[in-house]
C-alpha positions in Angstrom: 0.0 0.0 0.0 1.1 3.6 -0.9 3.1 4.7 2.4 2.1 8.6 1.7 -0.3 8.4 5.1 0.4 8.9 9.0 -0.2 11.5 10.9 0.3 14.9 11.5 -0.7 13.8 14.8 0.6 15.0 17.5 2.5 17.7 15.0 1.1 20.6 16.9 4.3 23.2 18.6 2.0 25.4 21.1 2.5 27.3 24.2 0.3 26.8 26.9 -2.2 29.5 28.8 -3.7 28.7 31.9 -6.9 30.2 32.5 -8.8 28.7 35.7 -5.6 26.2 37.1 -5.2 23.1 35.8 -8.6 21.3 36.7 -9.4 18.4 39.0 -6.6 16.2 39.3 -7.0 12.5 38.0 -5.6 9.3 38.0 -4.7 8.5 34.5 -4.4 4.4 34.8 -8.2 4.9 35.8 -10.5 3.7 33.3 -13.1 5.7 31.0 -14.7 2.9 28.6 -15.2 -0.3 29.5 -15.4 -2.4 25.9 -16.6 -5.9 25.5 -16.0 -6.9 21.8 -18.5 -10.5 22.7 -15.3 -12.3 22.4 -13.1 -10.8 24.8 -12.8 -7.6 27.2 -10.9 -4.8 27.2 -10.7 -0.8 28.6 -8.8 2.7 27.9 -8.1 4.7 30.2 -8.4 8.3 31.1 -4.9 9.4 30.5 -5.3 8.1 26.5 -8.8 9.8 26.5 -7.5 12.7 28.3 -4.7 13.1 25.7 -7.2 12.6 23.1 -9.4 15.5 24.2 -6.4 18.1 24.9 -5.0 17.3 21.6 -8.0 18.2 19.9 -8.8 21.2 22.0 -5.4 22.3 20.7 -5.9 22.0 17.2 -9.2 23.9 17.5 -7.3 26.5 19.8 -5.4 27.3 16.6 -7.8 27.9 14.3 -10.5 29.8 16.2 -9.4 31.3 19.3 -8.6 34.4 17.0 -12.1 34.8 15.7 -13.9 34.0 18.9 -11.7 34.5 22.3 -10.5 32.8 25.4 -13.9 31.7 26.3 -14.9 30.0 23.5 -15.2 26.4 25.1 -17.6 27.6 27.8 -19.5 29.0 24.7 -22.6 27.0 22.6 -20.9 27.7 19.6 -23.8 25.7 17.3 -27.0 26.9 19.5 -27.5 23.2 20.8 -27.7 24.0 24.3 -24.7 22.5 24.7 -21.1 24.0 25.2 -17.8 23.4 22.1 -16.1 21.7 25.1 -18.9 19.2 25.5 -19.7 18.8 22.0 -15.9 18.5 21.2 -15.3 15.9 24.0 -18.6 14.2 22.6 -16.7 14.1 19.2 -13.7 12.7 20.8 -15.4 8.9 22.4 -16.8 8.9 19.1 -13.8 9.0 17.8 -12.1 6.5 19.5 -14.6 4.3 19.4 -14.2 4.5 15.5 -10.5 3.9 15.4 -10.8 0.9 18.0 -13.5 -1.2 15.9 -11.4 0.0 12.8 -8.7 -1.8 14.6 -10.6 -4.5 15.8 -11.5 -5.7 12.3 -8.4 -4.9 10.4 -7.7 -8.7 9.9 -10.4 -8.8 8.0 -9.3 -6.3 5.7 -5.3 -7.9 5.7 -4.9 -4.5 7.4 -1.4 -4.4 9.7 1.3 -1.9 10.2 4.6 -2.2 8.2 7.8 -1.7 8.8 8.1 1.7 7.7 4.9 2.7 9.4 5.8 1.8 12.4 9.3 3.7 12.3 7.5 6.5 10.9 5.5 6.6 14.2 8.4 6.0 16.5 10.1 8.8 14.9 7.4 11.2 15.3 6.4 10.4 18.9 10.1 10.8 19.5 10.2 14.1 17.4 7.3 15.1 19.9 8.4 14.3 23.1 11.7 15.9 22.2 10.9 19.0 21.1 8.3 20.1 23.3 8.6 21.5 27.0 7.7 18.9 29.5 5.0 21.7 30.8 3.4 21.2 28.0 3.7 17.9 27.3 2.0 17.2 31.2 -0.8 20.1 30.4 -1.7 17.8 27.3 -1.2 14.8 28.8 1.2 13.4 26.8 3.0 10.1 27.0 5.2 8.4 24.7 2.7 5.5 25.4 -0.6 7.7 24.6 1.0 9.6 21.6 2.1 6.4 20.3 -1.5 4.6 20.5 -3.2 7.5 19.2 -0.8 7.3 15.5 -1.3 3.6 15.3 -5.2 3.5 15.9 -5.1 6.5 13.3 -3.1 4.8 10.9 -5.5 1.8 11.1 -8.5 3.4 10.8 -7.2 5.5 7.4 -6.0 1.9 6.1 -9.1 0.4 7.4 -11.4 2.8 5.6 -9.5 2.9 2.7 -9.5 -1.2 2.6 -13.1 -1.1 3.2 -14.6 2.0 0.5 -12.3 -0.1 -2.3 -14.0 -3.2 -1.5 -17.7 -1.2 -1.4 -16.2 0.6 -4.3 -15.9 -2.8 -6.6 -19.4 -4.0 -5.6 -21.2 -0.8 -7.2 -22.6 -1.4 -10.5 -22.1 1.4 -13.3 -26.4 1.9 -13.4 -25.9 2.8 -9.9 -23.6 5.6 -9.9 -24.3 6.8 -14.0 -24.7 10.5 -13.7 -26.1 12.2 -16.3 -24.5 15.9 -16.8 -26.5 19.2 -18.2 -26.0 23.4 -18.4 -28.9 25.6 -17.1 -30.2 28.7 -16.7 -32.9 29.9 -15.0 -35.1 33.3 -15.6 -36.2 33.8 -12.3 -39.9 35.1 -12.4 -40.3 35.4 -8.5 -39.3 39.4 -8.7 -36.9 42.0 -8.1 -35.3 43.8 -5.3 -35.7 47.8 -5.6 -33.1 50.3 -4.4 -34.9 50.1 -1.1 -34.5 46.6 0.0 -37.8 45.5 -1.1 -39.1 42.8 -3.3 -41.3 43.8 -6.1 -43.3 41.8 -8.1 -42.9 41.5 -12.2 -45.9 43.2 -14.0 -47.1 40.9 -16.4 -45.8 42.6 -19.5 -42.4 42.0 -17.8 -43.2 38.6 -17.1 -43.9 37.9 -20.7 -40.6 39.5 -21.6 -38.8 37.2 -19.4 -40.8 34.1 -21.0 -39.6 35.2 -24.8 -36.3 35.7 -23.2 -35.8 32.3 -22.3 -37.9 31.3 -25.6 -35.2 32.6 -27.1 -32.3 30.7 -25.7 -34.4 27.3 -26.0 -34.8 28.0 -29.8 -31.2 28.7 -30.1 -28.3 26.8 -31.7 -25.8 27.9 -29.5 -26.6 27.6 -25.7 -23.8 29.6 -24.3 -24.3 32.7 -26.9 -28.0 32.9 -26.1 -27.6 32.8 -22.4 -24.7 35.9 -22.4 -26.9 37.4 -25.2 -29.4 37.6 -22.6 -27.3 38.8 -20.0 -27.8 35.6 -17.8 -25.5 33.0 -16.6 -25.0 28.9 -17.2 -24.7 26.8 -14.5 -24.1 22.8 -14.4 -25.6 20.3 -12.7 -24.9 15.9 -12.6 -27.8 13.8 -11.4 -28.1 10.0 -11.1 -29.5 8.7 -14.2 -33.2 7.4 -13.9 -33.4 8.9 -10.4 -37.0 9.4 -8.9 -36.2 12.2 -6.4 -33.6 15.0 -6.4 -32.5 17.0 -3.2 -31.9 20.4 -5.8 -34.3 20.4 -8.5 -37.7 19.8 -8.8 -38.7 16.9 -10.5 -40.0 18.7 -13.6 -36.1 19.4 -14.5 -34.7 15.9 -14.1 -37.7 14.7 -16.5 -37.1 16.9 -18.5 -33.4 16.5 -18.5 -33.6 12.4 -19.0 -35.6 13.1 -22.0 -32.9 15.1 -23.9 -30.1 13.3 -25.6 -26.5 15.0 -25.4 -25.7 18.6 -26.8 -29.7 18.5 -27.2 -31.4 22.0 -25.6 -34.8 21.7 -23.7 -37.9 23.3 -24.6 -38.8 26.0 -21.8 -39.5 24.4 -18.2 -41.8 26.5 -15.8 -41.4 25.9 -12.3 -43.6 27.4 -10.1 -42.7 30.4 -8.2 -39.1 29.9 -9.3 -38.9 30.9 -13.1 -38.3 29.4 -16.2 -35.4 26.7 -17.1 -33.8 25.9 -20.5 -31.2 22.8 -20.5 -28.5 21.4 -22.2 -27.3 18.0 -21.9 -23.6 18.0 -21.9 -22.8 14.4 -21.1 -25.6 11.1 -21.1 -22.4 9.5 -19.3 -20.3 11.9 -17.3 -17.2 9.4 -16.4 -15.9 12.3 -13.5 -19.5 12.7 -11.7 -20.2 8.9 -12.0 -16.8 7.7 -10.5 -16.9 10.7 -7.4 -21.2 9.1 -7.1 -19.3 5.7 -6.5 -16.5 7.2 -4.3 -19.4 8.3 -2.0 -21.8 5.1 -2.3 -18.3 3.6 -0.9 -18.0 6.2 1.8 -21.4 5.9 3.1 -21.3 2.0 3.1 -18.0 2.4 5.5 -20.3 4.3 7.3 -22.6 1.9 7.5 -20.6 -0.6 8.3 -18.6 1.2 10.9 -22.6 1.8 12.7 -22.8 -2.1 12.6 -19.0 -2.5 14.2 -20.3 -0.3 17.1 -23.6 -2.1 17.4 -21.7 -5.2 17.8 -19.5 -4.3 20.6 -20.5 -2.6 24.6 -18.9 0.7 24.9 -19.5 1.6 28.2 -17.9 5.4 29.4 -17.2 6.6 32.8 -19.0 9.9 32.6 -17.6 11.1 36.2 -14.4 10.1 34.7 -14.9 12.1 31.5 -15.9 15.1 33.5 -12.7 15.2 34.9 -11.4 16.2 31.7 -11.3 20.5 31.1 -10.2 22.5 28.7 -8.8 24.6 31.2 -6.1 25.5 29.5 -5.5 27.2 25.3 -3.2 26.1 23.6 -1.2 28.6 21.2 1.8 28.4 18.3 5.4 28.7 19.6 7.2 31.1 17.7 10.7 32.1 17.8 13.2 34.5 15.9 16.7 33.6 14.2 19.3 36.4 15.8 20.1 38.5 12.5 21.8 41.4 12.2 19.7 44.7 12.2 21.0 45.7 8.9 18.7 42.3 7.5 15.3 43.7 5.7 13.6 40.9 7.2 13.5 39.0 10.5 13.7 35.0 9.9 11.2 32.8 11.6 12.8 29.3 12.5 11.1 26.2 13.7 12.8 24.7 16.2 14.8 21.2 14.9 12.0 20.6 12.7 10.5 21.5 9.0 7.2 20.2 7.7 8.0 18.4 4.5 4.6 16.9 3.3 1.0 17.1 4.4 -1.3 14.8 3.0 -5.5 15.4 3.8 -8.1 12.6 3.5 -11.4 12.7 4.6 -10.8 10.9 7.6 -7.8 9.4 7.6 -3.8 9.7 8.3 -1.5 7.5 6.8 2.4 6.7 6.7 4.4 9.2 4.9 7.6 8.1 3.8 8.9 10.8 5.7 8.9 11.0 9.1 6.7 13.4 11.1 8.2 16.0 12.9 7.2 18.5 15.6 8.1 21.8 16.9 9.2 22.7 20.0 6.6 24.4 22.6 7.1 25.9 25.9 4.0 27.3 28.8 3.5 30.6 29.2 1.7 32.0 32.3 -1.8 35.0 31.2 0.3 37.6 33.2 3.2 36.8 30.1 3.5 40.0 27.9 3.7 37.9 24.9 3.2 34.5 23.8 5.8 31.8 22.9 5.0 30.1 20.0 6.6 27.8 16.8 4.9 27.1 13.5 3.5 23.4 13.1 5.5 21.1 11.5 4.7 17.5 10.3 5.1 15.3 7.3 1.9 14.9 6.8 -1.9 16.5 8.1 -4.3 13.9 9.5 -7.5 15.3 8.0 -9.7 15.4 10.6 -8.2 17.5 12.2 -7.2 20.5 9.5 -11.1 19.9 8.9 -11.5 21.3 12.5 -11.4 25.0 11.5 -14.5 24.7 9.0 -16.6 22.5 11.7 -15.5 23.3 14.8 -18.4 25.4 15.8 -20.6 22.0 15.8 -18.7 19.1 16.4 -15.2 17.8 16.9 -13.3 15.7 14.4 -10.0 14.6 16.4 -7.5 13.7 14.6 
């Protein structure tokens, strides 16, 4: 298997900023989930859950602590009634519990860790126990045990999932993911907005105007020309061939659309209190919509099938042990300066023993990288500090999840 996958994991450099002490203290050998797999038994434990949790908290800390402040995790961020911290942490058991039946069925899948991978993980936990102040590392909760765990269940759940949405992907007949590709425009008849702000309604001579307007492109030879001509624009949409229901158009376009054969233009379609359509059918067989359809019939059957690992197993959390994990700290980039003459134009930001070399995104997944991931250092700085330590992120490659977390993160968690 391609080795371009593994973890940025644990590639985060950040200072650390206490902002109401360091929380209840905990035993981290304790346990938080209980599992029984049917076949055998087994537990985590709050340290690797706590570790989990902080790391995740940090790589939201980067992203949005700028737009919405220090008190963002005490904040409902998506109007649920619930605070980021607890959705965040919610997102986190999830999670795990994802990586662990990923693991749990790898065999299935001929799924193990190589060679390579494995060094590529020891080399990166080293990387980040190294290079990071042992403040931080104890504010995170880091171990060379935890960090470890966390890259390999990572690692198997990308080469899990991957295993799995190939398999799904080979089952999927062509008729099932043939998507059918057209242009359109549409000559909105629902009204106009005036220099006030308010909608007003088309007269009916107007509306009659805009009816010969799109006349007038569905007569034409050339699409494109008649839609500029009229001042409008083209847009393109792929649906699934023979489909009975569409979550964008009404029905009256896709019938429409299945009748026409390619480079054919439809006759005007009226839709009710939208406007008129005119198509064009660019492709009967569009090879680039069908194969992404069958990417995501594979996704969503991993999905599936990750639903039925879970139901099969008991995963049973201490929730007075969860509690026990805060965000009581942020977590911000370390960044240092090179000593350069003050004649220099420009002052030279270093990372400290470390350069990112690759980053590689999936959906869900992290994979092994034939090079190693590295970290930068990071060091705690107290709220009275004048100014905050911090170091660029370095890593060979990005586990998706968790560059995702800027565009989700005021819903839900996706740890990496």
């Amino acid at each position: 298997m391609n080795k371009k996958y593994l973890t940025s994991a644990c590639a985060l450099a950040l200072a650390v900023t206490t902002l109401t002490g360091c929380g209840d203290s905990f035993n981290p050998d304790a346990t938080l989930v209980k599992i029984n797999t049917g076949d055998s038994t087994d537990t985590i434990t709050l340290g690797y859950g706590n570790f989990v949790a902080r790391y995740q908290q940090a790589m939201y800390d980067q992203f949005l602590m700028a737009y919405y402040g220090e008190d963002m995790w005490t904040t409902d961020m998506s109007g649920s009634g619930s605070t980021l911290q607890e959705d965040t942490k919610d997102g986190v058991l999830e999670d795990m519990e994802e990586m662990y039946v990923c693991k749990l069925h790898a065999d299935e899948y001929g799924v193990e860790l190589t060679d390579d991978e494995n060094t590529a993980i020891a080399e990166a936990v080293s990387s980040f126990m190294t290079d990071n102040p042992q403040e931080t590392l104890d504010v995170m909760g880091a171990t060379e045990e935890y960090v470890t765990q966390y890259l390999e269940y990572r690692t198997y759940l990308s080469k899990v999932q991957a295993a799995v949405e190939d398999d799904e992907a080979a089952k999927i007949a062509d008729e099932d993911c043939w998507m059918r590709t057209f242009s359109y425009v549409l000559v909105d008849t629902t009204g106009y907005t005036d220099d006030d702000g308010n909608l007003v309604e088309y007269t009916d001579d107007e509306l009659e105007q805009l009816l010969s307007d799109a006349e007038a492109i569905a007569s034409s030879d050339d699409f494109d020309t008649a839609v500029e001509s009229a001042g409008l624009s083209s847009s393109t949409y792929s649906y699934l061939k023979g489909e009975e229901e569409d979550d964008t158009f009404d029905m009256t376009v896709i019938s429409a659309a299945e009748e026409l054969e390619e480079g054919q233009i439809s006759d005007v379609i009226e839709v009710e209190d939208v406007g008129y359509y005119v198509l064009r059918l660019d492709a009967d067989h569009d090879e680039d919509a069908s194969e992404t359809e069958r990417e995501s019939l594979a996704a969503d059957a991993y999905e599936d099938l990750v639903e039925t690992w879970e139901a099969a197993i008991t995963w049973d959390v201490d929730e007075d042990q969860w509690e026990k994990v805060q965000f009581d700290t942020l977590f911000t980039t370390l960044e240092t300066e090179d000593d350069t003459d003050d004649s220099t134009t420009e002052d030279t930001e270093s990372t400290d023993d470390t350069t990112d070399e690759t980053s590689d995104t999936d959906s869900t997944d992290e994979t092994v990288d034939d090079s190693t991931d590295t970290t930068e250092s990071t060091e705690d700085v107290d709220t009275t500090s004048e100014s905050t330590d911090t170091t660029d992120e370095t890593s060979d490659t990005t586990d998706s999840t968790e560059e995702e977390a800027a565009d989700e993160a005021t819903s839900e968690s996706d740890a990496e």
